[in-house]
Steps between C-alpha positions, in 0.01 A plus 500: 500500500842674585648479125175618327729792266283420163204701664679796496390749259816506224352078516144615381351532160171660499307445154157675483350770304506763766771433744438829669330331783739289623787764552481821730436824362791709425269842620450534847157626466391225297621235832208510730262411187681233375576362827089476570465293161812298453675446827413130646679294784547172476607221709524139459574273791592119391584197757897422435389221324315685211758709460568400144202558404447910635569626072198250402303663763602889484435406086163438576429745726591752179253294323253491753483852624632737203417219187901538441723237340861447657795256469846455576708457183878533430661748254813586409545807650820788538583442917773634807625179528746471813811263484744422751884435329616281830808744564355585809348327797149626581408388857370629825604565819175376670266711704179553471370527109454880431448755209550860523361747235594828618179673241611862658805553337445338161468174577844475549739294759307193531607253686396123491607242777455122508259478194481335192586761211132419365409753742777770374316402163124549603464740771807692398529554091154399457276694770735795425505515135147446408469646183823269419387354155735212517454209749741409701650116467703352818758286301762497780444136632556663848263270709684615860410820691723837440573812612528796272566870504393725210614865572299580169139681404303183427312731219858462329567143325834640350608569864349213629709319248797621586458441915399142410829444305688484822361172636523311194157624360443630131106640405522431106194572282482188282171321358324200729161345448 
């Protein structure tokens, strides 16, 4: 379940009269309370060959256990969608597949060797910039592995932007369903 972006937060739309119990709250003295009310872990473990069916199942577990309705449905929504122009050649050089998130100094300087830029996507704009409204859509067609350097904060999208632009890369908000 590698590729599993749409779970990420700017994917969710939570509907309900009182949606104060499904988000932290923002006073720290009001944590420990909430935490001993609302907080639940959850963990669903499907053979390989059910794994198509692990959304029917987590949907009724929210039915099940907290009477809650939820589906998957597509909207047209504003989205970071990545594009590649083909003016340069993204490759690797090999080695073993790495990525390196230096989170002392900004997030800044990461470095990504021999992986597929789904990874720059997820665990580097996404994980980074959670409160990120906007999903972020892979649209580069770039199947092969990569290696990639961004000197910039990943809190910044305009810099990010910018450090992208020299492989090839644009990050242009545009609508997708």
């Amino acid at each position: 379940f590698k590729n599993m972006g749409f779970l990420n937060n700017n994917r969710v739309i939570i509907k309900v009269k009182d949606s104060s119990i499904f988000f932290l709250p923002k006073q720290p003295e009001k944590m420990d309370d909430w935490k001993a009310k609302h907080l639940y872990c959850y963990e669903l473990l499907v053979p390989s060959y059910k794994s198509d069916k692990i959304f029917d199942y987590m949907k009724e577990d929210l039915k099940r256990y907290f009477n809650l309705n939820a589906r998957i449905e597509k909207r047209v929504v504003k989205c970071l969608v990545l594009k590649w122009n083909g003016d340069k050649d993204l490759y690797t050089k090999g080695g073993k597949p790495s990525i390196k998130i230096n989170e002392y100094d900004d997030y800044k300087n990461t470095v990504i060797k021999n992986e597929p830029l789904s990874t720059f996507i997820q665990y580097g704009i996404g994980s980074i910039n959670v409160g990120l409204k906007t999903p972020v859509i892979n649209e580069t067609n770039i199947a092969n592995n990569i290696d990639l350097t961004i000197n910039a904060s990943l809190r910044n999208i305009s810099a990010i932007k910018e450090e992208l632009q020299a492989y090839g890369l644009d990050l242009k908000e545009e609508n997708r369903k």
